[in-house]
KEKOLFI-381438 format. One record per residue: x, y, z of N, C-alpha, C in turn. Coordinates in pm, 1 decimal. Atoms other than C-alpha are relative to their C-alpha. Example, Ala and Ser with C-alpha at 12.3 -4.5 7.8 and 13.67 -1.06 7.14 Angstrom:
! KEKOLFI-381438
<site <89.0; -119.0; 0.0>; <1230.0; -450.0; 780.0>; <90.0; 120.0; 0.0>>;
<site <-82.0; -119.0; -6.0>; <1367.0; -106.0; 714.0>; <-77.0; 109.0; 73.0>>;
***
This chain:
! KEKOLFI-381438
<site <29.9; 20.7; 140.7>; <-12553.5; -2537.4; 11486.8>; <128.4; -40.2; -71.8>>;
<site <-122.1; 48.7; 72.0>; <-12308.8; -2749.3; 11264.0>; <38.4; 87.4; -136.8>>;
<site <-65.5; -83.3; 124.7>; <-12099.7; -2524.7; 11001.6>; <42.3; -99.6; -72.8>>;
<site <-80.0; 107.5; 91.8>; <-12020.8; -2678.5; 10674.9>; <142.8; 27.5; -41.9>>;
<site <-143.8; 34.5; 21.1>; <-11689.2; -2765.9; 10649.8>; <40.1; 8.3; -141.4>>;
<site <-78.1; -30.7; 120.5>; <-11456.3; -2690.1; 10346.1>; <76.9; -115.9; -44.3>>;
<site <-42.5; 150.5; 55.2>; <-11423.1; -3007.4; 10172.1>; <182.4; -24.4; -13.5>>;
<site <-154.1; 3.4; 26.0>; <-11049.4; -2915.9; 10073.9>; <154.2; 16.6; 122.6>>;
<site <-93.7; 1.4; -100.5>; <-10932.7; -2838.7; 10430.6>; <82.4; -84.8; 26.3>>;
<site <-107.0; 87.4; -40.5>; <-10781.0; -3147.9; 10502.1>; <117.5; -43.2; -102.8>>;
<site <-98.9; -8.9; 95.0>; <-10542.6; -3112.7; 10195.3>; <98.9; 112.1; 12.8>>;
<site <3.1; -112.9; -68.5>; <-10249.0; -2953.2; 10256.7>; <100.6; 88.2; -114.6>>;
<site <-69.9; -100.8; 128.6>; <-10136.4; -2830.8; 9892.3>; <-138.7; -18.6; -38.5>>;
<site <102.8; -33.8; 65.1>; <-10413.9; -2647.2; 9773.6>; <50.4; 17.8; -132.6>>;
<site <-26.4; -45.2; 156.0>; <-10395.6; -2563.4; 9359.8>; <-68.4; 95.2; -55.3>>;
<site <58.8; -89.6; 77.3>; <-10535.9; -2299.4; 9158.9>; <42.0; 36.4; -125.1>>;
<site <-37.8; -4.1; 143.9>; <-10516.0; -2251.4; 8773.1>; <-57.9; 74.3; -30.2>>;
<site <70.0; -120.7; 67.7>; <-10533.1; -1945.8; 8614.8>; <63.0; 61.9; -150.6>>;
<site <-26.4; 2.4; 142.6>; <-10535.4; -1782.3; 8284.1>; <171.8; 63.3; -35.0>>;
<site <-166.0; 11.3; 55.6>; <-10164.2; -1827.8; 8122.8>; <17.4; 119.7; -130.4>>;
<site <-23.0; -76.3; 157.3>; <-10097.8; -1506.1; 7849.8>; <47.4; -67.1; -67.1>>;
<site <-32.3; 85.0; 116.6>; <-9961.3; -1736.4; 7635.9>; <-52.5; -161.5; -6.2>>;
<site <45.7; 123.0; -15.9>; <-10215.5; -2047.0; 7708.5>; <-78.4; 17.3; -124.6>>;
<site <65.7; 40.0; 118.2>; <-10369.2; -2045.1; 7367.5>; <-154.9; 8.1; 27.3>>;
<site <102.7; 13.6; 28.0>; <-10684.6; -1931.4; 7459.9>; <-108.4; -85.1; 112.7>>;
<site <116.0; 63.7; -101.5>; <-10834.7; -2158.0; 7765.2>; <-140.5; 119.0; 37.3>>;
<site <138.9; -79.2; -46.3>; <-11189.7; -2040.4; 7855.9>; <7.4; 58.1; 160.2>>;
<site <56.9; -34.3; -151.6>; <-11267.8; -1898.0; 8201.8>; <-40.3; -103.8; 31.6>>;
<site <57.0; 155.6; -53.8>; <-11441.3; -2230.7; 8282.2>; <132.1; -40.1; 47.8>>;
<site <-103.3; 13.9; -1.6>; <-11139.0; -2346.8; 8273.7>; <89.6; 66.1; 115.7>>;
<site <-90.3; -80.2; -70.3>; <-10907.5; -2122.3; 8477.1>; <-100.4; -7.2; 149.6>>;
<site <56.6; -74.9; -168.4>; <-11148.4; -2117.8; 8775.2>; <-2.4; -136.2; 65.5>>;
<site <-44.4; 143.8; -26.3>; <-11016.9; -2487.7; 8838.6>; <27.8; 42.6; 114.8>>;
<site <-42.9; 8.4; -131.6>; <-10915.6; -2507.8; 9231.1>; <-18.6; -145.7; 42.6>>;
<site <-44.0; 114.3; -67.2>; <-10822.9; -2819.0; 9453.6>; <71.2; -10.8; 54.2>>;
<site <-130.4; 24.3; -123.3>; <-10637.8; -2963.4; 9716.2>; <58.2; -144.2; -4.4>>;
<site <-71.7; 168.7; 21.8>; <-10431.1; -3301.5; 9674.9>; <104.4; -42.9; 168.8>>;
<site <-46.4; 14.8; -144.5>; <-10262.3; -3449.6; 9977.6>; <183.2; -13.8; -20.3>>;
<site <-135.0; 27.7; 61.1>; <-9925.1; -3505.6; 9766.9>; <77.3; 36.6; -68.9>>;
<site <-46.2; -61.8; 121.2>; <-9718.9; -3316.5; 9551.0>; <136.6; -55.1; 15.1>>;
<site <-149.5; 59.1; -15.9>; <-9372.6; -3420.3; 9437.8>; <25.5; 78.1; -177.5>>;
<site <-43.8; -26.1; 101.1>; <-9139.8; -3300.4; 9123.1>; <-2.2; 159.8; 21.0>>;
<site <-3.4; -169.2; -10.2>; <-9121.5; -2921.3; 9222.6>; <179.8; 15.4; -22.4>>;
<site <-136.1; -45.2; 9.5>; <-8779.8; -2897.5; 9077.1>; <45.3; 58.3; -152.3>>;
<site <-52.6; -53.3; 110.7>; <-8565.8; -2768.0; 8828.6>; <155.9; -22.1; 14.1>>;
<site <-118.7; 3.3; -28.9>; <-8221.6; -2848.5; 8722.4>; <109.1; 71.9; -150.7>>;
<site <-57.2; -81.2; 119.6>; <-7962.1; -2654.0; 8513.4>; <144.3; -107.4; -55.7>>;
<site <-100.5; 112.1; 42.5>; <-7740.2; -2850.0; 8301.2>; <128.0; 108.5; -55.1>>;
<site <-118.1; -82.8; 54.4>; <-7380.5; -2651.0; 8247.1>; <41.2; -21.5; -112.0>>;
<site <-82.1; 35.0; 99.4>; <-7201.7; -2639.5; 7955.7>; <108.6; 7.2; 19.2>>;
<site <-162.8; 14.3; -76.2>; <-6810.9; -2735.0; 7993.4>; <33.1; 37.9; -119.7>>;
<site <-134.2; -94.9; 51.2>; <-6576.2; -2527.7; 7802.7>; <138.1; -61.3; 31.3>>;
<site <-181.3; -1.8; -48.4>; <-6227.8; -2691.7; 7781.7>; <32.7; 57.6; -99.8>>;
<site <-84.8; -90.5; 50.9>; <-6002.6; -2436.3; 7703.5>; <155.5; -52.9; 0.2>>;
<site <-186.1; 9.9; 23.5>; <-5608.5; -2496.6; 7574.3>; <58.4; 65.0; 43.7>>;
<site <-61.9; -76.4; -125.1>; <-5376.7; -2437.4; 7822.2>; <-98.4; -31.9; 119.6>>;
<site <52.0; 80.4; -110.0>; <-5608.1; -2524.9; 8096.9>; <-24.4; -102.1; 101.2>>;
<site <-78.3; 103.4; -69.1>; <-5513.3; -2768.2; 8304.1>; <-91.2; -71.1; 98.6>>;
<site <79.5; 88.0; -142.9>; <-5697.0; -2823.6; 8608.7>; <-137.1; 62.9; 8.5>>;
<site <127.1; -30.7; 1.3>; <-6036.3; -2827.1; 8499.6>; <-55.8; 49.0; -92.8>>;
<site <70.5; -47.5; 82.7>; <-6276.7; -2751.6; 8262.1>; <-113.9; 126.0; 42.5>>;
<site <112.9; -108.2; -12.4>; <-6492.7; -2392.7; 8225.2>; <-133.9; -52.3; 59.1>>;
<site <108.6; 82.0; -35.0>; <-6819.1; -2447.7; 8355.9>; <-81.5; 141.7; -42.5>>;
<site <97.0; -101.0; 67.8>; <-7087.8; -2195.2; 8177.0>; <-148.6; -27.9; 58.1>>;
<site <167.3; 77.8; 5.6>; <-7486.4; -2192.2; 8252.6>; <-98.4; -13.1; -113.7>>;
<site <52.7; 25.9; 160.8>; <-7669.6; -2364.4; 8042.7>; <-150.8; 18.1; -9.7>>;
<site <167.9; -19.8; -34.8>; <-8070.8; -2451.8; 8004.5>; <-25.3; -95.2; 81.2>>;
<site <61.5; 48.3; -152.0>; <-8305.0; -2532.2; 8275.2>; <-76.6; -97.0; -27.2>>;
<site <148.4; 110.5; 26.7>; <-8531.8; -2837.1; 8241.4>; <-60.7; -4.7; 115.0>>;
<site <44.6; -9.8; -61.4>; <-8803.2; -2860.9; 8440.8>; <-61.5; -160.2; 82.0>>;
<site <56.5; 115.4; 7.3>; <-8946.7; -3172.9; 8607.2>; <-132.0; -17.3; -0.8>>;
<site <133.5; -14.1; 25.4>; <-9327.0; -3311.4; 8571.9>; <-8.8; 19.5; 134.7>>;
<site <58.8; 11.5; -151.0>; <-9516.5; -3209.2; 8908.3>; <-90.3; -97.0; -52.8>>;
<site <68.1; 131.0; -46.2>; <-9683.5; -3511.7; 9045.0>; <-80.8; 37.2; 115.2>>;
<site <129.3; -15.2; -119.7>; <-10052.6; -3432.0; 9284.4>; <-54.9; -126.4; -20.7>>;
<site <83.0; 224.2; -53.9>; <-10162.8; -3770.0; 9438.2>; <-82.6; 73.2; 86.6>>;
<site <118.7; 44.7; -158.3>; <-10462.3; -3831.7; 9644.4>; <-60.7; 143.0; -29.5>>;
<site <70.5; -79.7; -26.3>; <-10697.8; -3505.2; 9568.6>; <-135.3; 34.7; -65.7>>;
<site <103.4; 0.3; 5.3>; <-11001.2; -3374.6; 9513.6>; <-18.1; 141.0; -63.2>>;
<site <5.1; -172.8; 32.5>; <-11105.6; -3011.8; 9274.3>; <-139.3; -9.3; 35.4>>;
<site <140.2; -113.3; -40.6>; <-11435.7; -2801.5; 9347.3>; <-94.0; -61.1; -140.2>>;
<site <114.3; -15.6; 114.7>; <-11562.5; -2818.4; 8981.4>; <63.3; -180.7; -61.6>>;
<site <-21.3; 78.1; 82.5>; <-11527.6; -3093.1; 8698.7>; <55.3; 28.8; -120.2>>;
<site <-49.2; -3.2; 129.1>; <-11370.1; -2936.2; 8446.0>; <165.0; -21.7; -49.8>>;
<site <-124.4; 10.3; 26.8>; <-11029.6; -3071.0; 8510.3>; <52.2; -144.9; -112.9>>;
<site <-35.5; 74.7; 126.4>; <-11095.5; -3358.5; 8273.4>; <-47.4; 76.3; -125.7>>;
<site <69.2; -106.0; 181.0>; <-11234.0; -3129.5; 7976.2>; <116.4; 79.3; -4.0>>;
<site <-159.2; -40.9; 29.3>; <-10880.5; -2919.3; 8027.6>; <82.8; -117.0; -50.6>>;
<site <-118.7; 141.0; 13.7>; <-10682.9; -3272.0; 7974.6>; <-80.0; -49.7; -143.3>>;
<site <119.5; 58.2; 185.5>; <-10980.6; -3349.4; 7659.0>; <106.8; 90.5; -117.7>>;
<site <0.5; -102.0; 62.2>; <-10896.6; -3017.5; 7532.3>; <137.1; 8.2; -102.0>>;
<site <-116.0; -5.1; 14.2>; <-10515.2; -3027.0; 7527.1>; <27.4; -97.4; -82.2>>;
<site <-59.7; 120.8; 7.9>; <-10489.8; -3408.8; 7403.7>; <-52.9; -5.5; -152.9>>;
<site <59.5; 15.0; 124.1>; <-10741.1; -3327.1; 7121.6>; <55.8; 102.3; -111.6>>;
<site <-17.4; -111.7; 112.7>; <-10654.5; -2993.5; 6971.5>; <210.1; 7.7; 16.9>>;
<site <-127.8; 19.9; -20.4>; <-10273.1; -3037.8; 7063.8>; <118.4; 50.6; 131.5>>;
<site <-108.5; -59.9; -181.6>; <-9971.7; -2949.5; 7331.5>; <3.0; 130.2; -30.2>>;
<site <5.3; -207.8; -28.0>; <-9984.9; -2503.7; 7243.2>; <-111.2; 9.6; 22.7>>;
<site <94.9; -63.2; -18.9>; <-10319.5; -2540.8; 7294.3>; <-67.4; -35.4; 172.0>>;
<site <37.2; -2.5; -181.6>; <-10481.7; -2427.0; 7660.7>; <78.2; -49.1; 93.8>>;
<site <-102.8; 21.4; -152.7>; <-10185.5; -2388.2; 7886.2>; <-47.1; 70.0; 116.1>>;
<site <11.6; -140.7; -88.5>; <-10243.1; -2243.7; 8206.5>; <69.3; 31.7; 106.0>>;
<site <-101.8; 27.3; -99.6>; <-10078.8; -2137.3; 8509.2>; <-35.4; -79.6; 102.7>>;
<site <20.3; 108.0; -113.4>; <-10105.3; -2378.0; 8809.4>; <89.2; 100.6; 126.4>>;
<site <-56.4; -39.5; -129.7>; <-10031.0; -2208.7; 9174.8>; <-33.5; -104.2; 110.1>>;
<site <68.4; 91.1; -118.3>; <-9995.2; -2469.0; 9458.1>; <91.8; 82.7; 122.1>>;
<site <23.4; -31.7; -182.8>; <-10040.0; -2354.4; 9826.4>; <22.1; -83.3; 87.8>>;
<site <13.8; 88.0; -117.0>; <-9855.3; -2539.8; 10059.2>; <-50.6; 66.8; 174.1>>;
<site <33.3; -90.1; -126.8>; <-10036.7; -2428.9; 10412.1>; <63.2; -162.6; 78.1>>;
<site <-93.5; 97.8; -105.7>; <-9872.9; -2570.7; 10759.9>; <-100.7; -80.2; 53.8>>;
<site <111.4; 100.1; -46.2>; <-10066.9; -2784.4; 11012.3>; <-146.5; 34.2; 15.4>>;
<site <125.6; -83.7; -67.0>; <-10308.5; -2532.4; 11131.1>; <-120.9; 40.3; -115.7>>;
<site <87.6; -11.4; 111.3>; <-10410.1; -2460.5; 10761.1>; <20.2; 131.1; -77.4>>;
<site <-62.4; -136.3; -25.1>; <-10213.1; -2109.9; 10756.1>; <77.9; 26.8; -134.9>>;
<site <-99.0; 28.9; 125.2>; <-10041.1; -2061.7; 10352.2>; <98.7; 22.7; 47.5>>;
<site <-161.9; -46.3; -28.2>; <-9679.0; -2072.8; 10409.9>; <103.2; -6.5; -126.2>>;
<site <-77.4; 25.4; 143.7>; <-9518.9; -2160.3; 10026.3>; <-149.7; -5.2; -118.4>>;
<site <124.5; 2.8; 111.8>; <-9684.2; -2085.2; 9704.8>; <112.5; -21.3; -86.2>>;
<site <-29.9; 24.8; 129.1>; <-9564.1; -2226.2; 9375.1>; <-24.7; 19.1; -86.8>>;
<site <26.1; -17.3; 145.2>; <-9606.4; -2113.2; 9020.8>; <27.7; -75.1; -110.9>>;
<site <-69.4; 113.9; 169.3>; <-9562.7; -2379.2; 8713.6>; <-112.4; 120.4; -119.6>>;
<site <26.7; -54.2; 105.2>; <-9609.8; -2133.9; 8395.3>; <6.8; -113.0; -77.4>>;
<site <25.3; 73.0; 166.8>; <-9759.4; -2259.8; 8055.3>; <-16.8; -125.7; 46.5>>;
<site <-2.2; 133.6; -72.4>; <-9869.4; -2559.8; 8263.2>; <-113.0; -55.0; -125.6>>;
<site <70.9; 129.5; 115.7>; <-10002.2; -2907.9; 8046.8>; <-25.5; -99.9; 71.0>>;
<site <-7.2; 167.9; -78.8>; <-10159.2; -3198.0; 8209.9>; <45.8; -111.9; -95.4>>;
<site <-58.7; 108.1; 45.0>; <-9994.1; -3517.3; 8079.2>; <-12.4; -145.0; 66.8>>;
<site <36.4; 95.3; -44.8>; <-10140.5; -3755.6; 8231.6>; <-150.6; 9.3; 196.0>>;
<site <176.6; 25.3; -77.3>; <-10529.5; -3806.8; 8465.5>; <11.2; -114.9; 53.0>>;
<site <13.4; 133.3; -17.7>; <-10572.8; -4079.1; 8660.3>; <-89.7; -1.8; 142.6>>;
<site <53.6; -16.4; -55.1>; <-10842.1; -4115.5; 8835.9>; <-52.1; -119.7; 120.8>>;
<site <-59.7; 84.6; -71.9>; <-10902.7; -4325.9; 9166.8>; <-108.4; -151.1; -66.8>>;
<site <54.2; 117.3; 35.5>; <-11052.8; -4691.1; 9115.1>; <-166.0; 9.9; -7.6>>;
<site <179.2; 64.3; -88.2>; <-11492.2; -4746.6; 9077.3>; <28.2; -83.6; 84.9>>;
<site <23.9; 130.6; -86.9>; <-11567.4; -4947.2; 9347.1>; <-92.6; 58.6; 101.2>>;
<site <87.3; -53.4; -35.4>; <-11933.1; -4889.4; 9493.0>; <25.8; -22.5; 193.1>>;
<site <-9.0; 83.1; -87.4>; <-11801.9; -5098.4; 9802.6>; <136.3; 136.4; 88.8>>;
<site <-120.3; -102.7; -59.8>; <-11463.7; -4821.6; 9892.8>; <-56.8; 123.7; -38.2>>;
<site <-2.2; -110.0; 29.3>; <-11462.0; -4443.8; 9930.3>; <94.8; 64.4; -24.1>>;
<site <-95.8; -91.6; 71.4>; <-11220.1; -4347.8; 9717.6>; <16.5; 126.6; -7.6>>;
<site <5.9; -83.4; 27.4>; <-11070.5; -4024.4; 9662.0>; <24.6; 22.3; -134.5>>;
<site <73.7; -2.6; 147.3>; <-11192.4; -3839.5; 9332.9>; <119.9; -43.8; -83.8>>;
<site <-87.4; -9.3; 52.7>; <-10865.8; -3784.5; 9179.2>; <117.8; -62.3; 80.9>>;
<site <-101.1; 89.8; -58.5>; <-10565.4; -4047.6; 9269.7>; <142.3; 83.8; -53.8>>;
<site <-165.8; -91.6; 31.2>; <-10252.3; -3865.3; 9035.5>; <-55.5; 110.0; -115.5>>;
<site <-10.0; -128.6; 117.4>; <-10269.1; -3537.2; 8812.3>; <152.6; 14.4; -26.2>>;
<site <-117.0; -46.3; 38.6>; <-9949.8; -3481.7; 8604.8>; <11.0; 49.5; -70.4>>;
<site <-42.2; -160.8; 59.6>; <-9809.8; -3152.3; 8510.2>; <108.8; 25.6; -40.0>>;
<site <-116.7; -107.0; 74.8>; <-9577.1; -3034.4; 8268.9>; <8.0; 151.9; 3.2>>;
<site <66.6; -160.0; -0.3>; <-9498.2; -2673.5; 8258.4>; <181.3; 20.7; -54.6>>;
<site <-141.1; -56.8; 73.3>; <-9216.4; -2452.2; 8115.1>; <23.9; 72.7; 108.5>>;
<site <-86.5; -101.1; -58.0>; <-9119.3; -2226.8; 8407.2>; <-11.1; -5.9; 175.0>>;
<site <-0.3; -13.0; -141.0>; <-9104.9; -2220.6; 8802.9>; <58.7; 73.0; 66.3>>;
<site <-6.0; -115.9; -39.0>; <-9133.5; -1942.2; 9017.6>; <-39.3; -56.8; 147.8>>;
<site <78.8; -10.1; -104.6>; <-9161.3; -1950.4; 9397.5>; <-12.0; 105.6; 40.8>>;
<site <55.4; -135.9; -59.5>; <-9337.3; -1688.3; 9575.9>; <-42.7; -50.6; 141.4>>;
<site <20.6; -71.7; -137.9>; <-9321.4; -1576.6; 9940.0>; <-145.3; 9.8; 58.2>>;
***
């Protein structure tokens, strides 16, 4: 007897979005978003120093830490469970950027399908949908790029 297969298996960053304490309010609909994309990129963060030259100092300027900017994550090529990841991107674009942040966790699992890295983007904002081409003739996948702003990044073990 053939078992049905888990549409998202062959993706191998899963996502999950859940409710943000300071997301302004998203619904449960909302938060019970899940998906798997075949691509992620922008998982970084970089800290910009502040230089301190001090008088009398000679060889070299102080180097202090400064603030962190974050970069946009970029998911190509995937596919979510429900539909309500364009009504989150409606939501945000209509009522403004504090409103309905949420958190975003992506699951990178290894070959076998096993989680091995999980990611956290707090106060996450989509900023851009793009969805793959109509064309009755190709089988596109649903979602081509999702892009995510967020204020904070956390990895977890």
């Amino acid at each position: 007897m053939n078992s049905i297969q888990d549409p998202l298996s062959p993706f191998r960053f899963h996502i999950t979005f859940s409710e943000d304490p300071l997301g302004g309010g998203a619904s449960s609909v909302l938060s019970s978003l899940d998906g798997g994309f075949a691509e992620c990129t922008g998982l970084e963060a970089t800290m910009e120093p502040v230089v301190i030259r001090e008088g009398g100092r000679n060889y070299g300027a102080a180097q202090r830490v400064g603030p962190v900017n974050f970069a946009t994550v970029v998911l190509r090529r995937g596919i979510l469970r429900s539909q309500h990841l364009w009504q989150w991107f409606a939501m945000v674009t209509q009522e403004g950027a504090a409103a309905h942040r949420l958190s975003l966790s992506i699951v990178m699992s290894d070959h076998s399908g096993i989680p091995a890295v999980t990611w956290v983007l707090r106060h996450a904002l989509p900023v851009k949908f793009k969805t793959a081409d109509l064309n009755a003739k190709a089988s596109e996948i649903g979602i081509e790029e999702l892009h995510v702003a967020h204020e904070g990044l956390e990895f977890v073990t």
